[in-house]
N, C-alpha and C positions, 0 to 999 in steps of 0.2 A: 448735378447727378454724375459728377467725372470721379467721385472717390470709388477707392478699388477695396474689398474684403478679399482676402487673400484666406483659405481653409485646410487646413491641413489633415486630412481622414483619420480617424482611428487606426493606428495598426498595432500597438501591444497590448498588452492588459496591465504588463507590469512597469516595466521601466520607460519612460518617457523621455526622448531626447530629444533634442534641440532640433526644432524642424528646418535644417540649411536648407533645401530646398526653396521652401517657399522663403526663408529671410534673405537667397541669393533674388528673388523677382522684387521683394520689399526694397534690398539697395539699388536694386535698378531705376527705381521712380521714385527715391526718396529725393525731397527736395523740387518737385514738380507736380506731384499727384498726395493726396492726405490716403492714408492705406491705415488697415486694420488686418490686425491676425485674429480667427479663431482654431484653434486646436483641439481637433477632435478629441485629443487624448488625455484631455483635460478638463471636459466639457461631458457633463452625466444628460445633459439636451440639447444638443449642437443645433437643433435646427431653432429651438427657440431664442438662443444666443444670435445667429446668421439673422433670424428676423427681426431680434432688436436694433439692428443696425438697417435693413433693408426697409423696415417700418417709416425711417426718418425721409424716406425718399433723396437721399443722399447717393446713393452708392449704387452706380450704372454700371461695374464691373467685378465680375466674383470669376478670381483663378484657385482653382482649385487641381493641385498634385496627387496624383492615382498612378502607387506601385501597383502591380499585380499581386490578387491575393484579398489580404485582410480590408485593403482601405477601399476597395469597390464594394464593400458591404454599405459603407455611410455613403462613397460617392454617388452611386447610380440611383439612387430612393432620393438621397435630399435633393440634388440637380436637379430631378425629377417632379420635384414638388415645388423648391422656387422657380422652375422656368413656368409651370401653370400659375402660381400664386402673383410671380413679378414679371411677366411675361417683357417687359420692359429694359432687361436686364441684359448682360450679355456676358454668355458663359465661356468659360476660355478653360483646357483642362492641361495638364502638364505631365510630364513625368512618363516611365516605361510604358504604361499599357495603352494610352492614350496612340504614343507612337508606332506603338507594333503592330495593334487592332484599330485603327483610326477606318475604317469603315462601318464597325460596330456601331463606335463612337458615335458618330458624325451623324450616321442615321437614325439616332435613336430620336433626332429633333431637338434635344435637349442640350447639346454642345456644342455650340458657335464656332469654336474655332480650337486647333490644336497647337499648341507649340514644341513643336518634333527636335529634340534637342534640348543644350540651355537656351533660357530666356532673358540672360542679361542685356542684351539688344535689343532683339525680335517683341518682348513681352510687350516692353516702354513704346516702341516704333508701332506696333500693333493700336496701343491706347490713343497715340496722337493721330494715326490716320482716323479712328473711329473718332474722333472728337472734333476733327478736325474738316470731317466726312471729305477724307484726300483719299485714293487708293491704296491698295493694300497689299496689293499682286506681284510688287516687287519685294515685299519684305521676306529676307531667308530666314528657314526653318519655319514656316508653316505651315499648316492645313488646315483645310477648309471645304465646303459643298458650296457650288455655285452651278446655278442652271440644270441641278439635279446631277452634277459629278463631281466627285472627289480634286481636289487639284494640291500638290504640295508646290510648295515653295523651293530651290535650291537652298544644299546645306552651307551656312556658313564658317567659314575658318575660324576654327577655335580661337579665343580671344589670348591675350598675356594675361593670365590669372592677376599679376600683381597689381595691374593697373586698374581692377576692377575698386566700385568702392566697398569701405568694411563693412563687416554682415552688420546690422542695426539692432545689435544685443541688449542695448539700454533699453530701446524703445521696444523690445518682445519685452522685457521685464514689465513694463507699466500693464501691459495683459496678463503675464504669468507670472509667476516668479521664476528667477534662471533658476534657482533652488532645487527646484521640481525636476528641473532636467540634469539634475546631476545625484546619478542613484550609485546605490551601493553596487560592485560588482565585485567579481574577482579579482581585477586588477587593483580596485580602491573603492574608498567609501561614497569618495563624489566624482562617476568618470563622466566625463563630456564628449559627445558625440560630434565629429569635425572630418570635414571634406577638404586636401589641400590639392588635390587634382581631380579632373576630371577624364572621362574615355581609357585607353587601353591600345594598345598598341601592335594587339597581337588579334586575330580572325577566327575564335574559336566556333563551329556552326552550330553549335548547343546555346552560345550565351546572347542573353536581352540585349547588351550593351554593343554589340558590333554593328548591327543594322542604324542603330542611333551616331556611336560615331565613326563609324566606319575606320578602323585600326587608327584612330587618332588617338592625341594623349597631349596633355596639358597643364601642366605642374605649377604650383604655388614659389617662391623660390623658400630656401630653409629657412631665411631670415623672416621671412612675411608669418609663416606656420607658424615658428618662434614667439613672435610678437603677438599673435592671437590666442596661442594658447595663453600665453605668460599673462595676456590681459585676465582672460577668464582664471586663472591662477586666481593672481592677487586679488580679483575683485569678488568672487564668490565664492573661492576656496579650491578649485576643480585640482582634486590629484592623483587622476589618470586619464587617458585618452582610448576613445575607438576611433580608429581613422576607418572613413568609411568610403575611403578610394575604392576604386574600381581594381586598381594596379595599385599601391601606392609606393612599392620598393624598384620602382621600373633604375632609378640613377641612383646606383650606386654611391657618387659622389654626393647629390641630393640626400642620402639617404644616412650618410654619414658625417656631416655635417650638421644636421640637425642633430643628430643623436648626439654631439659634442655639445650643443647650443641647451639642450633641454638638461642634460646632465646632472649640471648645480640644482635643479629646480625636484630631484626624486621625483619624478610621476614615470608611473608605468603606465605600457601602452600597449597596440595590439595594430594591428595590419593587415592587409592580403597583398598576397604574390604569389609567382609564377616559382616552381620548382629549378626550372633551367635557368631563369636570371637569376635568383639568387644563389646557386650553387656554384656562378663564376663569383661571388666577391670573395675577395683573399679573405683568409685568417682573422687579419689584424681588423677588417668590416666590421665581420662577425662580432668579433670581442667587444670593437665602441657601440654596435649598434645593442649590444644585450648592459654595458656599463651605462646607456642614455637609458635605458629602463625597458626595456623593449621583454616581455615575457613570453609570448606566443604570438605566431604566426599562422594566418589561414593559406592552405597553400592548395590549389586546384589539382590534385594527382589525377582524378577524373578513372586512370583505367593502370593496369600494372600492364596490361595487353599494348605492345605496340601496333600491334595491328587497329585495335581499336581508337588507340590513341589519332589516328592516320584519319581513320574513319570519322574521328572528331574534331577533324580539322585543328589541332591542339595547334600547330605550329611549332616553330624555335627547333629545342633539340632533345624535349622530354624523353625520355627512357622510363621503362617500365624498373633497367636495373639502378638508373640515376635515380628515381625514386626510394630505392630503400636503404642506396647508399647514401641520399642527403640527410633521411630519419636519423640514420646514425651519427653521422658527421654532427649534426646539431646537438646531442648530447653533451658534446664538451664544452658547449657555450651557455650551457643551461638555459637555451630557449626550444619550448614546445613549439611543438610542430602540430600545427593541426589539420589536415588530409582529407580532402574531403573525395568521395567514388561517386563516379554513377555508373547505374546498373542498369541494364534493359535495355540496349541500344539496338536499334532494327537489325534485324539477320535475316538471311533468307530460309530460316526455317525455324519452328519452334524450340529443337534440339541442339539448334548452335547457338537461340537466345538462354537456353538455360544452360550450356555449356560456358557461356562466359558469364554468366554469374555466379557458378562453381568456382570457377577462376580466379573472380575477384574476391571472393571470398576466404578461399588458399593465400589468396594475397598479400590482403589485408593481413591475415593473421600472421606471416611472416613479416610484415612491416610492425607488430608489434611485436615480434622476437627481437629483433635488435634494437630497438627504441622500445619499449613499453610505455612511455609517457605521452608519446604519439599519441594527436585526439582523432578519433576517426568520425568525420561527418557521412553519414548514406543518404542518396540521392536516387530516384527513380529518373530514368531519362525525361525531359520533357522536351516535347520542340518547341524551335522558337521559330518565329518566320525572316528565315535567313534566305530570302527567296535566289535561286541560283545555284545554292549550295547542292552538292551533290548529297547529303544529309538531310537535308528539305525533301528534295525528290526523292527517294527511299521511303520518309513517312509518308508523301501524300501519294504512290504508289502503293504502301500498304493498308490505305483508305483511312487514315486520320483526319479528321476537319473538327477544327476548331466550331466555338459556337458564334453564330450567325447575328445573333440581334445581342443586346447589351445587357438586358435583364439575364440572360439563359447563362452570364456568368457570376450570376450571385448565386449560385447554387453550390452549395455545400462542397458537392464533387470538385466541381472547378475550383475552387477558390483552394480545396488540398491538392490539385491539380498544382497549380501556379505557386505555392510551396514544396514544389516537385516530390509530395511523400503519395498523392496516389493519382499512378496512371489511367489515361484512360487509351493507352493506346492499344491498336488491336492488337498486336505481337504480341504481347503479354498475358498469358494466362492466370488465370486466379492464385493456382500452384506456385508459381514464377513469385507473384508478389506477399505471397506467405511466407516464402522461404528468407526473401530478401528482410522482411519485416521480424520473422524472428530469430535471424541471424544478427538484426540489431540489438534485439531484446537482451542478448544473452551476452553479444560482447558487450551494449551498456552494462550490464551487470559486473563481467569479469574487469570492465575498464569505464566505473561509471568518471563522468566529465569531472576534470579539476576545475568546471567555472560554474557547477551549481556548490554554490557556496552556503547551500542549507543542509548538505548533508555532514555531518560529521563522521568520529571516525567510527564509532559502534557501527553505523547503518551501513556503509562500507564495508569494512571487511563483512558483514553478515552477507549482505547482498553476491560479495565477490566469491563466499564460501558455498552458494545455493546454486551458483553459475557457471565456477571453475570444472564441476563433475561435466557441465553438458558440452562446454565448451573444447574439455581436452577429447572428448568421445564423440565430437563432431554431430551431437547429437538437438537439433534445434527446434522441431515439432511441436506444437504446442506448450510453451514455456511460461504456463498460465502460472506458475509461482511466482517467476521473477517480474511477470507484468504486474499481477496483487500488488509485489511490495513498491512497484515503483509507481503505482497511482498511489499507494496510499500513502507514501513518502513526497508525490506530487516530484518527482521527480522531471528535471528540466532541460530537453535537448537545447544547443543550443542554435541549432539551424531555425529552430523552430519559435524560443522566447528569447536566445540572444543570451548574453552574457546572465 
């Protein structure tokens, strides 16, 4: 009973990528432990799939990876039903929401244990003390209930990415085909979803990732990235990349050296990064990182407000005016810029929370005067439990709380909560988040996304001609025309389905 099911939740509807996550805990016991992938997102009965395996009375360990959002719909029900069904079992959960809510978690009865960080150590170490029934209590990055209290583990020192082993892509094929996870997008017909670092470097008090690794950062080197992609290249055709770093532009050098390496091979690709690290790379960066293929960039602008900004714990040396002087600047290198805001951040009064959403708004719209190709992502604030943060204490001074038990966050609300498009915090008035909502409607329209790749040009310009009156007249109110055409166009943020 020491084989491990390793489960990957549903989280799109549409495009299906390579779950790294869970093949980074598959190479950690590959070669010690017999493991099995099921992927929810691929799977029309997942749970009747998990019992196919759990039936053979084989398999004493199911890890199962839970972002916040969409994949706690399939986690919290199925956990649910084999910890009663196989009570035998031992459930182990991974990933953001696991670590930030590990009280929810823990208590729900149904989740044995947490792994608070990566698992390429700690998972393996985990399995052999339970098998071995050796203690547990010094393994870093854990959590766990014991004697009715919570206990974590210290965090461990991020590892050498390079030395880790490779993800075990052949052997996800024997379950899926890699095929599947290489979808059409904007960037290419077969893009593939790929992690070359891990953590972030910088203490933003808004983001998931800093309580996890605390301003760490952990890079692949460009040759390793190189060799992985070029595999999945040649062997399945993949030709373009999301790199689904945290940071993944943090070295310069790094980041240019790869773009040298991928060059010969045409894929284009895509990114996130900080506004202030990459507005120090020279010129000549710029040029190689957009000739290796590089097309757009997601860049956290967060606020044009430096006040706000400060409030956000942003770090470095963001400016509200560096921001719209890097929209332009990127112009000449023909790479998109894609920008993402958040709105609604605590104020001491309701008129200075709808005063800086005015703001941002004036903002935004001047960051598309001089870039127009500029993507703009809108985000409603959401906390995160950054406990300490002077940003923490401000929401739960204005009586936010989170929900308490593990079920109460499959609800509807919460789950568009944890997609940060609807608040539930109390600053925020109903007005507040109408305004915000269809001030997106309307710039979608005047500026629908170059990465939904179903709209052609008729539907465009239509949409941009229905939109340009309200948008220059500042006029946003009820924009029930341009919502019509963009459900019935099925029109696709891409905060929301991604590329």
């Amino acid at each position: 009973m020491n084989k491990i099911l390793l489960y990957n939740p549903k989280s799109a509807f549409y495009k299906h990528r390579i779950p790294n996550s869970i093949l980074n805990i598959a190479a950690s016991v590959e070669g010690k432990y017999d493991w099995v992938i099921v992927d929810g997102n691929c799977e029309t009965d997942p749970l009747s799939k998990i019992e196919s395996y759990l039936k053979t009375g084989e398999f004493g360990y199911l890890g199962f990876t839970v972002m916040p959002g969409p994949q706690l719909r399939q986690a919290i029900p199925l956990s649910k039903i084999i910890k009663e069904r196989y009570p035998y079992t031992t459930m182990i959960w991974g990933g953001y929401f696991p670590s930030s809510q590990p009280k929810a978690v823990l208590n729900s009865g149904f989740v044995d244990f947490i792994i608070n960080g990566p698992g390429d150590k700690a998972f393996p170490r985990l399995i052999d003390a339970l098998e071995n029934h050796e203690p547990y209590e010094f393994i870093k990055n854990l959590i766990y209930k014991a004697d009715g209290k919570i206990t974590k583990t210290i965090k461990e020192d991020l590892l050498d990415q390079d030395s880790l082993p490779p993800l075990p892509y052949d052997k996800l094929g024997t379950f899926y085909p890699i095929e599947k996870y290489l979808g059409k997008t904007y960037l290419g017909q077969r893009t593939m979803a790929y992690h070359s670092s891990i953590g972030c470097p910088f203490t933003c008090s808004f983001c998931a990732v800093v309580p996890i690794y605390e301003a760490r950062w952990k890079a692949k080197s460009a040759k390793q990235v190189y060799k992985d992609v070029k595999y999945i290249k040649d062997k399945w055709g993949a030709d373009a990349i999301e790199f689904h770093d945290n940071n993944f532009f943090v070295s310069e050098k790094r980041t240019v050296e790869f773009a040298k390496l991928i060059e010969p091979e045409n894929m284009s690709w895509w990114g996130m990064a900080r506004i202030d690290t990459m507005d120090k790379f020279s010129d000549a960066s710029l040029e190689q990182i957009r000739r290796g293929g590089c097309k757009i960039i997601f860049f956290g602008a967060e606020s044009g407000s430096n006040e706000v900004l400060e409030q956000l714990d942003k770090g470095g040396t963001q400016t509200g005016d560096q921001i719209i002087r890097f929209a332009e600047r990127l112009k000449k290198f023909d790479i998109i810029p894609e920008y993402s805001f958040v709105l609604g951040t605590p104020a001491p009064t309701p008129e200075k929370v709808q005063a800086q959403i005015d703001f941002e708004i004036d903002f935004i719209k001047k960051v598309k005067t001089v870039n127009p190709r500029t993507e703009i992502v809108l985000y409603t604030y959401t906390p995160v439990p950054t406990e300490g943060s002077e940003l923490y204490k401000q929401v739960l001074d204005q009586g936010f709380q989170y929900p308490q038990s593990l079920e109460d966050w499959m609800s509807p609300a919460w789950e568009s909560f944890d997609l940060r498009k609807n608040p539930l915090t109390p600053w925020l008035k109903p007005q507040m988040v109408d305004k915000i909502r269809n001030f997106e409607t309307v710039l979608n329209g005047v500026y629908p996304t170059v990465t939904d790749i179903r709209l052609n040009d008729l539907k465009r310009k239509s949409i941009k001609f229905i939109s340009n009156l309200r948008y220059k007249a500042n006029l946003y109110k009820y924009p029930y025309e341009i919502k019509l055409l963009q459900r019935f166009w099925k029109y696709r943020q891409p905060e929301i389905s991604g590329f």
